[in-house]
C-alpha positions as CSV (number, residue, x, y, z in Angstrom):
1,X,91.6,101.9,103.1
2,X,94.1,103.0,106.0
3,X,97.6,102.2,105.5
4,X,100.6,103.2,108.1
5,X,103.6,104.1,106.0
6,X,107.1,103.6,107.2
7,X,109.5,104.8,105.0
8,X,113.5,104.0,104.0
9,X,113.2,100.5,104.2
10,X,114.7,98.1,102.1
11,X,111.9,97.4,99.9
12,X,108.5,98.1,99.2
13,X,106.0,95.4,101.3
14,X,103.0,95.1,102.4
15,X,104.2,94.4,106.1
16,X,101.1,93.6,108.1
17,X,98.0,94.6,109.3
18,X,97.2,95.6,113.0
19,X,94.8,93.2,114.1
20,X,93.1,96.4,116.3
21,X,93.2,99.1,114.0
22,X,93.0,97.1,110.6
23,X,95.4,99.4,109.2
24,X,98.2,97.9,106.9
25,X,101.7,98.7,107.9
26,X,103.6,99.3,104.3
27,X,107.5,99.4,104.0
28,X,108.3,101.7,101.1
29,X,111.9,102.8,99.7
30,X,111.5,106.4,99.3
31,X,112.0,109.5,102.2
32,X,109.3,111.2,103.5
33,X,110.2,114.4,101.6
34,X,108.9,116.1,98.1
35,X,106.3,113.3,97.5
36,X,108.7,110.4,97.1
37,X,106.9,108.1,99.6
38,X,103.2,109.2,98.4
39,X,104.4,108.7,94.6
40,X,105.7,105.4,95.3
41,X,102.4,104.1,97.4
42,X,100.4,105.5,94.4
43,X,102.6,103.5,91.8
44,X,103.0,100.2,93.9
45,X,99.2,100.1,94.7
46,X,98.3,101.1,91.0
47,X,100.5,97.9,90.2
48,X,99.1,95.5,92.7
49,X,95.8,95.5,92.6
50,X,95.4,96.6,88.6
51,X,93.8,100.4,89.0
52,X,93.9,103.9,89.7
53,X,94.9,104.3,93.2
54,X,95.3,107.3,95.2
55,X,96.1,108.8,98.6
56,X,93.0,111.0,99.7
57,X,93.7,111.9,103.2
58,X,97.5,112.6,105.0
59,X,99.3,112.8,102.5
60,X,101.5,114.8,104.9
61,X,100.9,112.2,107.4
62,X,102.6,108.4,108.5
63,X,98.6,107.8,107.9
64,X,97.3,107.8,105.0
65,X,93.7,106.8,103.2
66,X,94.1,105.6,100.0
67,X,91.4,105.0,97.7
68,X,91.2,102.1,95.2
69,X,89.2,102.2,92.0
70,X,88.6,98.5,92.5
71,X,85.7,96.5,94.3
72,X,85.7,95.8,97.9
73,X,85.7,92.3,97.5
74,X,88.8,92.3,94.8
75,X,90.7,94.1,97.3
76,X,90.1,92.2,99.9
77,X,91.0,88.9,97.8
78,X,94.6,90.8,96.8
79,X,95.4,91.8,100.3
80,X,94.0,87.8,101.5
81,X,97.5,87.3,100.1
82,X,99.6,89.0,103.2
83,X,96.7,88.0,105.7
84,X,98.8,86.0,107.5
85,X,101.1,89.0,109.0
86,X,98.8,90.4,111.4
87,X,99.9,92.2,114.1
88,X,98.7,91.6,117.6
Protein backbone atom coordinates (compact mmCIF):
# COMPACT_ATOMS: atom_id res chain seq x y z
CA UNK A 1 0.00 0.00 0.00
CA UNK A 2 1.16 3.75 -0.94
CA UNK A 3 0.57 6.29 1.70
CA UNK A 4 1.60 10.22 1.25
CA UNK A 5 2.83 11.33 4.68
CA UNK A 6 2.41 14.86 5.82
CA UNK A 7 3.93 15.47 8.93
CA UNK A 8 3.36 18.06 12.19
CA UNK A 9 -0.18 18.06 12.06
CA UNK A 10 -2.40 18.03 14.79
CA UNK A 11 -3.17 14.47 15.00
CA UNK A 12 -2.61 11.35 13.43
CA UNK A 13 -5.52 10.67 10.45
CA UNK A 14 -6.03 8.84 7.84
CA UNK A 15 -6.89 12.05 5.64
CA UNK A 16 -7.89 10.86 2.26
CA UNK A 17 -7.14 9.07 -0.62
CA UNK A 18 -6.37 10.56 -4.10
CA UNK A 19 -8.97 9.32 -6.28
CA UNK A 20 -5.97 9.20 -9.27
CA UNK A 21 -3.14 7.92 -7.53
CA UNK A 22 -4.97 5.75 -4.79
CA UNK A 23 -2.47 6.74 -2.43
CA UNK A 24 -3.77 7.65 1.17
CA UNK A 25 -2.76 11.07 2.36
CA UNK A 26 -1.90 10.42 6.31
CA UNK A 27 -1.61 13.38 8.93
CA UNK A 28 0.89 12.20 11.62
CA UNK A 29 2.21 14.27 14.81
CA UNK A 30 5.79 13.63 14.55
CA UNK A 31 8.84 15.66 12.40
CA UNK A 32 10.31 14.28 9.63
CA UNK A 33 13.66 13.79 11.44
CA UNK A 34 15.37 10.61 13.31
CA UNK A 35 12.45 8.22 12.49
CA UNK A 36 9.77 9.96 14.45
CA UNK A 37 7.24 10.10 11.49
CA UNK A 38 8.22 6.37 10.23
CA UNK A 39 7.91 5.09 13.96
CA UNK A 40 4.65 6.60 14.42
CA UNK A 41 3.14 5.27 10.86
CA UNK A 42 4.48 1.81 11.95
CA UNK A 43 2.79 2.10 15.46
CA UNK A 44 -0.66 3.71 14.33
CA UNK A 45 -0.99 1.11 11.41
CA UNK A 46 0.09 -1.87 13.75
CA UNK A 47 -2.90 -0.48 15.86
CA UNK A 48 -5.50 -0.02 13.25
CA UNK A 49 -5.69 -2.70 11.36
CA UNK A 50 -4.46 -5.53 14.25
CA UNK A 51 -0.71 -6.66 12.71
CA UNK A 52 2.68 -6.18 11.93
CA UNK A 53 3.04 -3.32 9.70
CA UNK A 54 5.97 -1.79 8.15
CA UNK A 55 7.40 0.76 5.81
CA UNK A 56 9.35 -1.03 2.95
CA UNK A 57 10.08 1.57 0.56
CA UNK A 58 10.92 5.64 1.27
CA UNK A 59 11.32 5.57 4.32
CA UNK A 60 13.42 8.79 3.62
CA UNK A 61 10.67 9.83 1.43
CA UNK A 62 6.93 11.99 1.81
CA UNK A 63 6.09 8.38 -0.13
CA UNK A 64 6.20 5.60 1.43
CA UNK A 65 5.02 1.67 0.81
CA UNK A 66 3.96 0.07 3.75
CA UNK A 67 3.36 -3.45 3.95
CA UNK A 68 0.54 -5.00 6.03
CA UNK A 69 0.69 -8.52 7.45
CA UNK A 70 -3.11 -8.65 6.94
CA UNK A 71 -5.31 -9.85 3.93
CA UNK A 72 -6.18 -7.65 1.06
CA UNK A 73 -9.66 -7.88 1.64
CA UNK A 74 -9.38 -6.98 5.61
CA UNK A 75 -7.56 -4.02 4.63
CA UNK A 76 -9.56 -2.85 2.38
CA UNK A 77 -12.77 -3.32 4.75
CA UNK A 78 -10.65 -1.08 7.62
CA UNK A 79 -9.75 1.61 5.21
CA UNK A 80 -13.83 1.32 3.70
CA UNK A 81 -14.09 3.33 6.93
CA UNK A 82 -12.38 6.75 5.56
CA UNK A 83 -13.61 5.96 1.94
CA UNK A 84 -15.58 8.79 1.90
CA UNK A 85 -12.55 11.43 1.82
CA UNK A 86 -11.40 11.06 -1.51
CA UNK A 87 -9.67 13.48 -3.18
CA UNK A 88 -10.42 14.64 -6.64
Amino acid sequence: MVIRVHPLKKEFEWASCDAWTHEWHVHVRSPPAQGKANREIENECSRLFGAPTRIVRGTASPRKEIEIHLGKEKVEKILSRFSGRQQK
